[in-house]
Steps between C-alpha positions, in 0.01 A plus 500: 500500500207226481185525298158335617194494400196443711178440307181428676186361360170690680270740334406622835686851518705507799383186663680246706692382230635818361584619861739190599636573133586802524640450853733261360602755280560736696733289697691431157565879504622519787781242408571734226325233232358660190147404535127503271204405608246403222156413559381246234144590561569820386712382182335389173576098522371221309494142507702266368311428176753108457589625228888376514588765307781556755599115457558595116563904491851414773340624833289801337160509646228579197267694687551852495359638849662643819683147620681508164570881521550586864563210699687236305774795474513548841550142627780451222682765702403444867736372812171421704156418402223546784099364394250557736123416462182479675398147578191411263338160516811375667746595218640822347278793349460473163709765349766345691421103336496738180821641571639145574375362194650733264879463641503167325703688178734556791624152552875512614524863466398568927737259669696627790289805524376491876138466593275602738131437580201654662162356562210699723182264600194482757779133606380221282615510123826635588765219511332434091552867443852470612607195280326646194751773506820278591408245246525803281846591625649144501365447158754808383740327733507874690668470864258489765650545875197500692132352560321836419270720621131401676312834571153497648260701424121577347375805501665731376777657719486231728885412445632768685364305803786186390799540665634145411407651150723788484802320726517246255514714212789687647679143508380442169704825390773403670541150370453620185783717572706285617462252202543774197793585649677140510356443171648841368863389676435123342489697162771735517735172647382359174581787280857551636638100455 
């Protein structure tokens, strides 16, 4: 069975963001892939501080908050990692750029696992969004099999009214998919030579 993990970054309680999220994750579960959803909004995060402590301490992050407890955990032990985010000032939220920031004690420790990306947006801002969270995932040299994501939407609830939105999350499941499983055969060809 695959893991994932699909974290979003919107303190709006079931907004846009959260819904296509949550779809996604749904559609995970119905592939029979163990899934969590975490909301980093929700999570007690802070910044990177540059310390380099995790240059020096071999990987270990020095701040003691809910990245270092609950998420960096998770992603050490994930198939599939799914970020969504709102679009703010053409970029990611900032608990997602937060959540970015502190993988960098992670260096070499996320390749191969797949990625996936969601971005929801009024339609400017979002392309930015988008490459925010794949230079993210290229810098851990995870697998990424599609473009991502674009979602538009304002107020909240208006997402439901995206069809392109949800269609291309269901491909964006299903790529996903696809990938973890050629990457899981890859590795057991590996293992049995």
């Amino acid at each position: 069975m695959f893991s994932v993990l699909c974290i979003y970054g919107s303190s709006r309680k079931n907004g846009n963001t959260e819904i296509l999220a949550r779809y996604v994750a749904d559609k995970f579960k119905q592939k029979g892939v163990n899934v969590e959803v975490l909301c980093l909004c929700d999570l007690d995060i802070k910044p990177c501080i540059s310390c380099r402590s995790c240059v020096n301490n071999r990987g270990f992050c020095s701040i003691d908050d809910d990245i270092t407890r609950i998420i960096i955990p998770r992603l050490l032990s994930v198939d599939g990692l799914v970020v969504a985010s709102p679009v703010y000032f053409n970029n990611v939220s900032a608990c997602v750029k937060i959540f970015i920031d502190r993988t960098w004690c992670l260096r070499g420790k996320l390749k191969d696992i797949v990625g996936g990306s969601i971005v929801v947006g009024r339609g400017y801002g979002a392309e930015l969004a988008l490459a925010a969270i794949h230079a993210f995932m290229l810098k851990h040299e995870m697998i990424l099999g599609m473009r991502g994501v674009t979602g538009f939407a304002y107020e909240k609830g208006d997402i439901k009214s995206d069809v392109e939105a949800f269609k291309w999350c269901t491909r964006l499941v299903d790529r996903m998919y696809e990938l973890m499983s050629k990457v899981r055969q890859r590795t057991s060809r590996k293992n049995e030579v």
